[in-house]
N, C-alpha and C positions, 0 to 999 in steps of 0.2 A: 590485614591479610586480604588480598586479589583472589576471590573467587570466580574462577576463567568459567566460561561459557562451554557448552557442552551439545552435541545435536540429541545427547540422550535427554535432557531437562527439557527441552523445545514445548509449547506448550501452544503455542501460535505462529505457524512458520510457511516464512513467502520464500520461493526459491526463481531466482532470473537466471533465466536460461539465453544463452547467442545465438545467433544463424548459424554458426559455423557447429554449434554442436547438434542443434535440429535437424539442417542440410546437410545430407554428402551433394556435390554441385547442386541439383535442382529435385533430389526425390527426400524424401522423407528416412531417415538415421532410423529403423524401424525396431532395429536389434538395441539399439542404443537408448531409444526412446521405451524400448519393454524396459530394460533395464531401471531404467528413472521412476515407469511406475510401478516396478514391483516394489523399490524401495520407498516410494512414497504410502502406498496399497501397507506397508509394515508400520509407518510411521501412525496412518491413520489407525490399523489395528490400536495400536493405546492408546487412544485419543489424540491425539495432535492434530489443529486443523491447518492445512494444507494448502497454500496459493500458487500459480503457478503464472509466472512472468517469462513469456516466449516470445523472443522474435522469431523469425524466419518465415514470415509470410510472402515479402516482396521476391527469396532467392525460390521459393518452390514455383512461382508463377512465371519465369522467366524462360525455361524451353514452351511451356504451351503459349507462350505470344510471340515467342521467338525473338524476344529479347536476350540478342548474345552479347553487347558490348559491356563493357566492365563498368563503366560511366553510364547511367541513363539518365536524361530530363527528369523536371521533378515530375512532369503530369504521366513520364511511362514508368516513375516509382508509386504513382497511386494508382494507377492502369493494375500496376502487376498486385499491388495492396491489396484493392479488393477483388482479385480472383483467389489468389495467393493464401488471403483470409480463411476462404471456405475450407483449403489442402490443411492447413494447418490446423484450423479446428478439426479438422478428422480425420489426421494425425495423431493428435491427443487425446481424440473418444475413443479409438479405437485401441492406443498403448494401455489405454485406464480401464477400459470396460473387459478389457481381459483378465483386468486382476478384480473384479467386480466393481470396479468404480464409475463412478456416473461424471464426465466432462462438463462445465459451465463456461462458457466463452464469451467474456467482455472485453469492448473496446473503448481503451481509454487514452485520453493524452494527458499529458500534467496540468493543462489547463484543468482538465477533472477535477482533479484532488486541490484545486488552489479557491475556484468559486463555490462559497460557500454551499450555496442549495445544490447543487452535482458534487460536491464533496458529499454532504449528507446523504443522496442520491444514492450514490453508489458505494456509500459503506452499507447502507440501510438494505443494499440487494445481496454484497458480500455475507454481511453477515447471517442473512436469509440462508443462503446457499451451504454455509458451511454448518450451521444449525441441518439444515438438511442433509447433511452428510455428501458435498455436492466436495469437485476440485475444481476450483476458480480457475479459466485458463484465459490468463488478461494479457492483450496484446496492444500495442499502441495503435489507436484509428487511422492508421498513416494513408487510407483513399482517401479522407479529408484534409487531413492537417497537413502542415507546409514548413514551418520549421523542424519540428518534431521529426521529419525523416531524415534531412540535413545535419543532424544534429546528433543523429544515433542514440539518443538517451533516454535506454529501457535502464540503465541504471540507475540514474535518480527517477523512474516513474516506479522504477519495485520499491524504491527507501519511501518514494510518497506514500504507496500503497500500506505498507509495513507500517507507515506512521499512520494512517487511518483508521488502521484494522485492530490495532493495540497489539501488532506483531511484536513476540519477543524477540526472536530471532532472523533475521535478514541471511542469506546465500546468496554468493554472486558467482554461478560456476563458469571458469572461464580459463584460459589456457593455460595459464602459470597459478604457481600454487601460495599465491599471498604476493605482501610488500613486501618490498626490497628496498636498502638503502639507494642503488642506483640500475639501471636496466641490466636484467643478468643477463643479457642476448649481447651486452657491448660491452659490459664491464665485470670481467669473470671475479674481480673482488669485491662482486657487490653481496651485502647480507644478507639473508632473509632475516625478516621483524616478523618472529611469532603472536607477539600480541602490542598493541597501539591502545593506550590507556585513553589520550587523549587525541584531537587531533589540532595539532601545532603546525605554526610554519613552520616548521622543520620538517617534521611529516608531509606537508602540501606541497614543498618541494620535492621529494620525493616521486610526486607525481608525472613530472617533468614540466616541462613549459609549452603555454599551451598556442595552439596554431593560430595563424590570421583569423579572428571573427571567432566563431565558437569551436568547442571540441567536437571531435566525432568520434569520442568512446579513449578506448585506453585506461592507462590506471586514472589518471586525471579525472575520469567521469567516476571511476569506482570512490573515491577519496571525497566526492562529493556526496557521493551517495551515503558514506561513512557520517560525513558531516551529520545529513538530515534522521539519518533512522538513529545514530547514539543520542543527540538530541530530545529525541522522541523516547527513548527509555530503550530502544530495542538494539541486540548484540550484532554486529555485523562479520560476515566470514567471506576473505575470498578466498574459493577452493579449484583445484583443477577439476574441470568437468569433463574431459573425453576417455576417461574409466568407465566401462559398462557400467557399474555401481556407484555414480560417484557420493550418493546420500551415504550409503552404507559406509562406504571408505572414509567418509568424513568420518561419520561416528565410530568406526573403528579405528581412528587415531591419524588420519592421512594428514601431512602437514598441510599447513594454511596460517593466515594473519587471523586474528581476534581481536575485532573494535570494540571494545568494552563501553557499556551504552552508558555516559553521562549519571553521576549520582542523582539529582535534582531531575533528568529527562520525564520522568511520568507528570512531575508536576508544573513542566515547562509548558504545554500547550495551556495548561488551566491559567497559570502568570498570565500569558496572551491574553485569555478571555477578558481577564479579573483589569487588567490594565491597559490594554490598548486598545479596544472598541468600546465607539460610541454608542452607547442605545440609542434606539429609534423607539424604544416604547417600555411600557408599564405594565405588569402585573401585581395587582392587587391579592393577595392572600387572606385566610382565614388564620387563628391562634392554630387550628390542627394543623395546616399546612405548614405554616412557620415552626411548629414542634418538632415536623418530619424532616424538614429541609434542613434542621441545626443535627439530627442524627443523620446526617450522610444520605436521605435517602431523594427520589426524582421526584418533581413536581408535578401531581398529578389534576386534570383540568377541576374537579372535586373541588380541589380549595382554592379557585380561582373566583374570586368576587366581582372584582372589576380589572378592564384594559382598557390602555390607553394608548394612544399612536397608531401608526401605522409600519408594519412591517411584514415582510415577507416570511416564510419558511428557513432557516438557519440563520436569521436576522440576529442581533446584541440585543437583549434586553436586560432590564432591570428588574427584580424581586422586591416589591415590598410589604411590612409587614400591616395588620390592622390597623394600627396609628400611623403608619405612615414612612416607620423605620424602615432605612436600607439592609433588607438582607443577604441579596447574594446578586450575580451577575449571569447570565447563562444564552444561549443560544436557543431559539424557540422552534420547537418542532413544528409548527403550523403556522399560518400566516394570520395576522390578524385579524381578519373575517371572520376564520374558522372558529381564530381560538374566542370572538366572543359568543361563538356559535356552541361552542362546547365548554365552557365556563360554569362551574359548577354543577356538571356531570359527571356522573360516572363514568369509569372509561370504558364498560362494557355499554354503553348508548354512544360514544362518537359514531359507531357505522348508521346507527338506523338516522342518527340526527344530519352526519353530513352526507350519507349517501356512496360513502368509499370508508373505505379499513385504514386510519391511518396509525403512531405511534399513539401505545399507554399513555403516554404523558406529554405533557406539556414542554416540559424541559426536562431530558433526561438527564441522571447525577453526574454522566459524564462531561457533557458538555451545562453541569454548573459549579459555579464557585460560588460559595460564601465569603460575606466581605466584615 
């Protein structure tokens, strides 16, 4: 029996937001945007932590440069980025801090979430933030970056995100309210698909077919996004968003698609670790370290005896035990300097030894596998 996905279960939840719901033309959706955080401001009341995936930086910046044409170069789409950036982050401190919430505003492109050490990076502040009781408001760097704005694709950077974060739940709020077998704007017998178990070429057709060179949004980009975050273990939903309420609506029954996340998804990124990276180096362990690391638990510098190689920060390395057995595979929080710098310490002495606060452990149980 299918156990569907629910906003009331939600327990880690990223929500991508469009221009077209942030902007009315060039000011800030103000009634709309209270809307969103009062129902996010409920979600937090029972715990739920809360990410917030907002375009609409480049459309609020375009009356004050007096960019009016509908086309703009790429360098007056990052002209408008980083002015655009500021309205839109306070836009969002200000919907949130109404309802007593505190705005955190990062900027990220996929490149992010793809290289290891700024992957680590920026989950390592994520999840600072929400431990804080903060609301994440991540928008794409688009004054730097160059395909990323060509490209429109805040939808797969909220599935990257959501895959980071150990989000369970992905929202894409957006003008139609789910999949459809075929465009319901052209084809009035086209269905709605309330829930997508898996995603098949059957389903990817669905999406339509896609334009010269890369997509620029559409269901196409959402269907990709379906891809990465079921994958990753987490539920994906696309719901209409230009309802004052649309969190609410959702959870009080508003239709939409439900991507059911992958059975195996939670332990698809650890397969990655366990099997397709190379280590660059060696951790020697103690018998207590190897006792802790067969009970599920992180590897902490304490029973680190010896290292070997060279490696950076979210580098592959390898675990082994006293004699020499292979025990597990993991991604090392420090760079090999440090960690032979902090090797057989406690990890309330890493600050005084290396002179900064970094991770308890060596390798956290997330990012390790046993082999």
């Amino acid at each position: 029996m299918i156990v569907l996905p629910h906003l009331s279960k939600a327990q880690r939840l990223v929500v991508k937001i469009g221009s077209a719901l942030v902007v009315d033309k060039t000011e800030p959706r103000a009634g709309w945007l209270d809307g969103v955080a009062h129902d996010i401001a409920g979600l937090r009341a029972r715990g739920v932590d809360v990410i917030v995936v907002s375009s609409g930086a480049i459309a609020l910046a375009r009356r004050t440069l007096g960019l009016s044409r509908k086309r703009l170069k790429l360098e007056e789409k990052q002209a408008a980025a980083a002015v655009g950036q500021i309205r839109l982050a306070q836009a969002w401190s200000v919907a949130l801090s109404a309802h007593g919430l505190t705005a955190a505003q990062l900027l990220l492109t996929p490149d992010d979430t793809e290289d290891r050490r700024r992957y680590l990076n920026a989950r390592s502040t994520l999840t600072t933030l929400l431990g804080l009781g903060c609301i994440p408001v991540i928008n794409e760097n688009d004054s730097i970056a160059t395909a990323e704005i060509r490209f429109g694709d805040n939808d797969r950077l909220a599935a990257r995100v959501a895959e980071m974060v150990q989000a369970d739940q992905l929202i894409l709020l957006s003008d139609i309210d789910g999949l459809y077998t075929a465009d319901p704007r052209r084809d009035p017998a086209a269905a709605h698909i309330p829930v997508v178990a898996a995603i098949t070429p059957e389903i990817e057709a669905m999406g339509g077919e896609p334009p010269p060179g890369y997509s620029s949004g559409g269901m196409r980009t959402k269907l990709i996004a379906a891809q990465i975050a079921t994958q990753a273990g987490c539920a994906m939903a696309i719901a209409v968003g230009h309802v004052l309420h649309p969190l609410a609506a959702l959870e009080q029954g508003a239709r939409c698609t439900w991507f059911l996340p992958a059975p195996e998804g939670r332990s698809a990124r650890k397969r990655w670790i366990a099997g397709a990276l190379a280590p660059l180096g060696t951790l020697r362990v103690d018998a207590g370290a190897a006792k802790a690391l067969a009970a599920g638990r992180s590897l902490l510098p304490a029973g680190v005896r010896a290292i070997e190689g060279s490696f950076e920060r979210g580098d592959p390395v390898i675990v082994v035990g006293p004699e020499g057995e292979l025990l597990a595979r993991g991604l090392s929080a420090y760079a090999s300097a440090d960690a032979l710098k902090i090797a057989g310490h406690r990890s309330d002495q890493i600050e005084p030894i290396l002179g900064w606060r970094g991770r308890d452990e060596i390798i956290h149980r997330d990012d390790l596998v046993l082999v």
